[in-house]
C-alpha positions, 0 to 999 in steps of 0.5 A, a space after each residue: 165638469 171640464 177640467 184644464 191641464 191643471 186641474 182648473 176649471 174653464 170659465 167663460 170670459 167676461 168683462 170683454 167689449 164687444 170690439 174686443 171680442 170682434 178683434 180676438 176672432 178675427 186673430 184666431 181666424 174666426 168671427 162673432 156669430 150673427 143674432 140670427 146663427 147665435 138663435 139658430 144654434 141655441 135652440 139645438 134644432 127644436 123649433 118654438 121652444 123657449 129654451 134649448 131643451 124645451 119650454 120649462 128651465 131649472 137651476 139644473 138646466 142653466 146658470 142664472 140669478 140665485 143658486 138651486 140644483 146643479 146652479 151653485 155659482 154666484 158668478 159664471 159656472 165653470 163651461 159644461 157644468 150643464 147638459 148641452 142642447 140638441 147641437 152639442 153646445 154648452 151654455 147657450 142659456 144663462 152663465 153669461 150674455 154673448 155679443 153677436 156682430 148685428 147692431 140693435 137697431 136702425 141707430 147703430 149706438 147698440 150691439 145685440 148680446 144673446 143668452 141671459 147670464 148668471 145675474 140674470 132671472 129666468 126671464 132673461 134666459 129664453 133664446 128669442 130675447 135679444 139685449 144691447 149694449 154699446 159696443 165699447 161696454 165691458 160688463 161682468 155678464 157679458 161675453 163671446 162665442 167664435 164662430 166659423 165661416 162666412 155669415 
C-alpha cells in the first residue's frame, strides 16, 4: 500500500463530473485519455485477454462488489493495494469507473467511463466494457485518470 506523508492512505477521487475531471487535466496541463488509450493501457500489453493480468479475476486482483482475499473495502481501496498490470499501472479494473473524453455514441447525451468500480460484480470489470454517464453526473464510483500528450 502507499502511504502519504502523513501516514494516510491515497484513494481514488470520485463523486467528480465528467466536466469537472476535463477542467482539472487541463489545469494541471494534461487530459483525459481516449476510450481507446484507456483500453490500450489497461490491457498492460497482453492482447485478448479479459483482464490486465489474463482471462480469470480474484478479489486479489481488483477492488469490485463484496469483500475476499486482498479486496476488504466496502468502498474504493486505497491506490496500489492490488498488483499492477504489464505497464506499471494500478487499478485499472475495478475501485472505480474512469471518465474518457470520447462521447458513447452518435447522440452525444453520454460520455464513456472504463473499468468497473468497487459497487460493481465481476461482470462489470473486463477492460472492453464500455459504460455512459451524462457528462454533468457525479456519481460515488466514477472517476479519472490524467493522461499526457495529444490523442
Amino acid at each position: 500500500n502507499r502511504l502519504s506523508k502523513n501516514n494516510q492512505f491515497y484513494h481514488p477521487v470520485v463523486c467528480v463530473s465528467q466536466i469537472d475531471a476535463m477542467e482539472y487535466a487541463k489545469w494541471v496541463g494534461k487530459r483525459l485519455p481516449t476510450a481507446a488509450e484507456w483500453e490500450y493501457a489497461a490491457r498492460g500489453g497482453l492482447k485478448g485477454k479479459r483482464y490486465s493480468w489474463g482471462n480469470n479475476i480474484t478479489h486479489d486482483n481488483a477492488n469490485y462488489s463484496g469483500v475476499a482475499g486482498l479486496d476488504q473495502w466496502q468502498g474504493t481501496s486505497p491506490v496500489k493495494s492490488f498488483p499492477p498490470n504489464g505497464y506499471g499501472l494500478y487499478d485499472m479494473t475495478g475501485n472505480a469507473f474512469e471518465w474518457c473524453q470520447d462521447w458513447y455514441d452518435s447522440d452525444k447525451d453520454h460520455k464513456v467511463l472504463r473499468g468497473g468500480s468497487w459497487l460493481f460484480f465481476i461482470d462489470a470489470m473486463f477492460v472492453a466494457l464500455r459504460v455512459r454517464n451524462r457528462p454533468s453526473d457525479r456519481i460515488t464510483h466514477n472517476g479519472f485518470r490524467c493522461v499526457l500528450g495529444s490523442p
